[in-house]
C-alpha positions as CSV (number, residue, x, y, z in Angstrom):
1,X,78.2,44.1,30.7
2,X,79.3,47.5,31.6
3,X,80.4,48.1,35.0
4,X,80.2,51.4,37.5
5,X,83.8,52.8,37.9
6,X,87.1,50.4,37.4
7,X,88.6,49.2,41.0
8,X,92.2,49.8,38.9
9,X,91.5,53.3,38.3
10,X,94.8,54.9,39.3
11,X,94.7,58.0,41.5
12,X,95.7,61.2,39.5
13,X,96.4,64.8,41.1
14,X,93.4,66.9,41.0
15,X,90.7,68.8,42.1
16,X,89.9,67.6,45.6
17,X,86.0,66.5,46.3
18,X,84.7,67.5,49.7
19,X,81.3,65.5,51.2
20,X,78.9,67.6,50.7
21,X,79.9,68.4,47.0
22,X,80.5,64.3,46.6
23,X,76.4,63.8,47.6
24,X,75.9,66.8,45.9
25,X,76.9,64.6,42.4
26,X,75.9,61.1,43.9
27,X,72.3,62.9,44.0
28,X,72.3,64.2,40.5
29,X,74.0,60.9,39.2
30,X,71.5,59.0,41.1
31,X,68.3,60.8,40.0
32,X,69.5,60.7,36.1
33,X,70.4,56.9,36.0
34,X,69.7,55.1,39.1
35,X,73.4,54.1,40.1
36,X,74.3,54.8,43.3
37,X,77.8,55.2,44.6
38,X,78.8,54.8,48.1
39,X,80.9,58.1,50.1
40,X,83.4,55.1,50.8
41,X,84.0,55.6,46.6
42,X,84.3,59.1,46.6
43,X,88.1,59.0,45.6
44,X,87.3,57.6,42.0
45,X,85.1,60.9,41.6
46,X,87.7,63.0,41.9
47,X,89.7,60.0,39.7
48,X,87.3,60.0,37.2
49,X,85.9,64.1,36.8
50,X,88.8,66.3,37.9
51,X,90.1,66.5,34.6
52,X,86.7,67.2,32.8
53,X,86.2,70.1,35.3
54,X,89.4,71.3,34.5
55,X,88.7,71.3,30.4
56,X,85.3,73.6,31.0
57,X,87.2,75.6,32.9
58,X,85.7,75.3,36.3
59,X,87.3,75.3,39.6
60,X,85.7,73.3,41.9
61,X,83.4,69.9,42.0
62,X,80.4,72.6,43.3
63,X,80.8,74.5,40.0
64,X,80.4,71.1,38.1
65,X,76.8,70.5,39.8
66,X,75.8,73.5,39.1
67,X,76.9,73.3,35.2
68,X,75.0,70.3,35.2
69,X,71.4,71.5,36.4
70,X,71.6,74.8,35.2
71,X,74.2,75.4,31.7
72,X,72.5,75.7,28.3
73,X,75.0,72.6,27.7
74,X,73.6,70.5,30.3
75,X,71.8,68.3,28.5
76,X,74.7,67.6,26.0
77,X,77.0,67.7,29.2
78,X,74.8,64.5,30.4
79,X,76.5,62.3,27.7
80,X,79.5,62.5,28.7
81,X,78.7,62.5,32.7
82,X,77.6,59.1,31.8
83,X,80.1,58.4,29.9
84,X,82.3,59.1,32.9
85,X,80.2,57.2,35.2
86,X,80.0,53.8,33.8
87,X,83.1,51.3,33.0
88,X,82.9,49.2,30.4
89,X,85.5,46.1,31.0
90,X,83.8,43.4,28.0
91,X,84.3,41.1,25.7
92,X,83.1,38.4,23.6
93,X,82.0,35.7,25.1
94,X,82.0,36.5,28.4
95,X,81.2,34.5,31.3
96,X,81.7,31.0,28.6
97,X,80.2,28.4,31.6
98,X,77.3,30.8,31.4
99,X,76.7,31.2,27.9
100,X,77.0,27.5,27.1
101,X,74.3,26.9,29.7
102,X,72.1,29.5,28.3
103,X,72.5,28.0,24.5
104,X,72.3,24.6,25.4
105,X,69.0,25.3,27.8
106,X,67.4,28.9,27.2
107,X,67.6,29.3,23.6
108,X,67.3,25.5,22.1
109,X,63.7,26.1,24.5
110,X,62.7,29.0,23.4
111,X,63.8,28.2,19.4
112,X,61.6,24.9,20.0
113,X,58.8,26.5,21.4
114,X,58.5,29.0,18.7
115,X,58.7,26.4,16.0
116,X,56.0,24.4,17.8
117,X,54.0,27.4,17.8
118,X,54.8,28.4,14.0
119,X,56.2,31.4,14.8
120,X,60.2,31.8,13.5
121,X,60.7,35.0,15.1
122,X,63.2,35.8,18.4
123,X,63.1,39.2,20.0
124,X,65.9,39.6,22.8
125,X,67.1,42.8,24.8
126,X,70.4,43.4,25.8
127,X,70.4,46.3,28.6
128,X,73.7,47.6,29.5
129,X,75.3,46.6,26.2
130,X,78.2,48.3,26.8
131,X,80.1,48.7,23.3
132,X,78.5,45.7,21.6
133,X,80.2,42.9,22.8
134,X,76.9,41.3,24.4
135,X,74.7,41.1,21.7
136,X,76.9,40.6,19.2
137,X,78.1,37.1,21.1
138,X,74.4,36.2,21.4
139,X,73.8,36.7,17.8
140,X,76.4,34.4,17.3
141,X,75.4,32.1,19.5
142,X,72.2,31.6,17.6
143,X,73.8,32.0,14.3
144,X,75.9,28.7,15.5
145,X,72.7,27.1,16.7
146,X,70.6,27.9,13.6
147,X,72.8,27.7,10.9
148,X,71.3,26.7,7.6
149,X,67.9,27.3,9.2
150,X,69.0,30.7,10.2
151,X,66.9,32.7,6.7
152,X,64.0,31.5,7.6
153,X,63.7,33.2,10.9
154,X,63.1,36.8,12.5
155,X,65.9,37.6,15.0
156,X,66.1,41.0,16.5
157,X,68.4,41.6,19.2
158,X,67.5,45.4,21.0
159,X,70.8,46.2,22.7
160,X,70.8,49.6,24.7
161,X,73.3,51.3,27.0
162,X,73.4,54.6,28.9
163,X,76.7,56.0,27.1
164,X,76.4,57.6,23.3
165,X,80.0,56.7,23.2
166,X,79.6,53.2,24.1
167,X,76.7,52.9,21.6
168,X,78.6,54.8,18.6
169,X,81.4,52.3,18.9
170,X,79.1,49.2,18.9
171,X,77.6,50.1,16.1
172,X,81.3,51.1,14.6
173,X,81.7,47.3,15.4
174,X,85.6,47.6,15.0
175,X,87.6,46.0,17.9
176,X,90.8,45.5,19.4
177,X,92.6,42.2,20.2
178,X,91.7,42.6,23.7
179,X,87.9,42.2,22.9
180,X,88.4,38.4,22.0
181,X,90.5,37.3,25.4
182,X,87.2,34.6,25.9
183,X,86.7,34.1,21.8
184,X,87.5,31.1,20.3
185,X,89.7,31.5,17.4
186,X,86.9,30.0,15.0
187,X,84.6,31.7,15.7
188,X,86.5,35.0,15.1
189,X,87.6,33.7,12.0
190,X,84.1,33.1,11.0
191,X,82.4,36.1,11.9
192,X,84.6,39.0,11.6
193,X,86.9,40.3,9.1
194,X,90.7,41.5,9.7
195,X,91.8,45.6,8.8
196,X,93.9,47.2,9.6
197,X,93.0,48.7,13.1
198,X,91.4,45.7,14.3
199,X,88.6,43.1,13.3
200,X,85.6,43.8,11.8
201,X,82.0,42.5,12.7
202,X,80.1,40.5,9.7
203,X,77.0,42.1,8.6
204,X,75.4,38.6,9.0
205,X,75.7,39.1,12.8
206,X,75.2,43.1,12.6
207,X,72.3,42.9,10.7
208,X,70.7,41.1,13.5
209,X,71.1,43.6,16.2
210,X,70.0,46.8,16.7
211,X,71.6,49.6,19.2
212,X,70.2,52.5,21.0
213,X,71.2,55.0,23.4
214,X,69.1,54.5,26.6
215,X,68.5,55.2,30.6
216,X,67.2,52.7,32.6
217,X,65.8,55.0,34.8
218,X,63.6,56.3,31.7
219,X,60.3,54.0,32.1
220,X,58.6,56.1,29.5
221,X,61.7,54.9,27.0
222,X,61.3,51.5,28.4
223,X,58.0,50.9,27.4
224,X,59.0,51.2,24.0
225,X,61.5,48.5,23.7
226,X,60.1,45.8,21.8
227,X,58.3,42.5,23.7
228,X,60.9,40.2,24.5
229,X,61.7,36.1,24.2
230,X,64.7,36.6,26.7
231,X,66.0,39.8,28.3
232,X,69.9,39.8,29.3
233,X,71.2,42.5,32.0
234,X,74.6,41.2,32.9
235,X,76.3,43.1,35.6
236,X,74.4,45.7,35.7
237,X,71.7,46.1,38.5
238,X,74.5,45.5,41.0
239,X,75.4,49.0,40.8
240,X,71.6,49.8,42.0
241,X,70.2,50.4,45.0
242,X,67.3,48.1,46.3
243,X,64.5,50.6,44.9
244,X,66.2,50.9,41.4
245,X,66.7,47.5,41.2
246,X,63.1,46.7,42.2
247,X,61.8,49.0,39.2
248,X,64.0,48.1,36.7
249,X,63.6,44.4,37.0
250,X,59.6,45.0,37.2
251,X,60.5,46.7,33.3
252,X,62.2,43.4,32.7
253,X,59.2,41.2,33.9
254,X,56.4,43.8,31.8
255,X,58.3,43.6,28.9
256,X,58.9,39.7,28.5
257,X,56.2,37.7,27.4
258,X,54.9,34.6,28.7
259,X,57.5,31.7,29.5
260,X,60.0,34.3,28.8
261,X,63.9,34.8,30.5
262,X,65.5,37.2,32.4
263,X,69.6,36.6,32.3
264,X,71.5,38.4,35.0
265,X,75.2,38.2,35.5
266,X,76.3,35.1,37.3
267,X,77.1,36.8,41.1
268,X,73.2,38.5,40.5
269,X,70.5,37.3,42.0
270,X,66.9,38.3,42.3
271,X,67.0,37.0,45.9
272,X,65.1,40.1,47.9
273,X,64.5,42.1,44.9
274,X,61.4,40.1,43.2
275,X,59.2,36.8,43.5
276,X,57.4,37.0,40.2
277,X,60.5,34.9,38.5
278,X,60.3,31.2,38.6
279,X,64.4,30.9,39.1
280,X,65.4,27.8,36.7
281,X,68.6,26.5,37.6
282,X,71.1,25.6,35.4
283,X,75.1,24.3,35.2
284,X,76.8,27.8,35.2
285,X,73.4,30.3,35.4
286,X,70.4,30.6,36.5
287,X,67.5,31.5,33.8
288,X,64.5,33.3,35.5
289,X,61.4,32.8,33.9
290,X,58.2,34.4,33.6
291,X,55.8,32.2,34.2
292,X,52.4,32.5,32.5
């Protein structure tokens, strides 16, 4: 649910970024994550990393590149260059049209089919969790849909994002007003608790989820992510080019298992990008399923 780079970032005063230092960092940023930024964006670079230059102390965007491959920091350095590089504009529940179609279609399926089958266990990845507002609305969702039933099932939601600080404040799972712009008021109510710097997430719905920092453009980490019922990446892979996309979504389709769903955000498609999803269309989405 995170996005690359906020289209209302305001321009500050600050180092300047030439072209060849701009695909100098689009390179690095590219190789490391798989987002690619277009030279017509190369304002919000200087937008977004002049002023974490300026606090190591280094002069130019050149100096920054070179901090980044070569500094005995570098690695701790990453976390914050993604940090930097990804926006995350969320909330809980997002995209409502979508979710109702999802609940109503995707998950009453797949919660019939695995009671048909004797098996009362749900395993669904979030990728690109941003700061938890994602999975926390789908274990809600199927809190709501199980109720009373819910003990007697496995859930295990595997939310990942590329940002540490994203991750450390999902798991924090204290949040502002502006989180719940799309909530309904009962539902807050029901699941979270009021303090006094915001409202608190209900272990009922944290103990369902479980977060972890993580790269899509990692395939040895995403082989380890546990096989999946239903995989959501909502607004993500549009910040990918055609080869990333290809590759991650390929991760998506290994680690479903049979009859299982891929949920993108609704102005994705998989149109060019794979054939090995049956697209199942749906008022509001459209749920692509592994067939097999």
């Amino acid at each position: 649910m995170g996005s690359l780079f906020s289209k209302s970032v305001s321009l500050r005063k600050g180092l300047q970024i030439s072209d060849d230092e701009f695909i100098q960092l689009r390179d690095f940023i590219y190789e490391k994550t798989g987002i690619f930024v277009d030279i017509k964006r190369k304002y919000l670079f200087e937008s977004r990393f002049s002023k974490r230059i300026e606090q190591l102390g280094l002069t130019s965007f050149a100096d920054y590149v070179t901090y980044l491959k070569f500094d005995t920091n570098k690695n701790r350095e990453l976390n914050k260059l993604f940090e930097l590089v990804t926006t995350n504009e969320t909330s809980f529940y997002r995209d409502v049209k979508q979710l109702e179609a999802f609940t109503k279609n995707v998950l009453k399926q797949k919660l019939d089919e695995q009671r048909k089958a004797g098996k009362l266990e749900l395993n669904i990845w979030s990728a690109g969790c941003s700061s938890g507002e994602e999975p926390y609305t789908l274990a809600m969702l199927i809190l709501e849909t199980l109720r009373l039933e819910t003990p007697k099932w496995r859930i295990k939601i595997t939310a990942v994002d590329l940002s540490q600080a994203m991750i450390d404040k999902a798991k924090n799972g204290l949040y502002q007003e502006y989180a719940f712009k799309t909530t309904p008021d009962d539902i807050r109510q029901r699941y979270f608790s009021k303090e006094a710097d915001g409202w608190r997430i209900k272990p009922a719905v944290s103990r369902l989820v479980t977060f972890q920092q993580m790269n899509l453009n990692d395939r040895i980490a995403l082989k380890r992510i546990p096989r999946s019922h239903i995989v959501f990446c909502r607004n993500v892979i549009i910040y990918f080019d055609q080869d990333m996309k290809k590759r991650v979504v390929s991760a998506f389709y290994d680690n479903l298992l049979p009859n299982g769903f891929l949920m993108l955000g609704h102005s994705e498609t998989l149109h060019k990008i794979s054939q090995t999803f049956k697209p199942i269309y749906h008022p509001g989405t459209i749920a692509y399923q592994k067939e097999g």
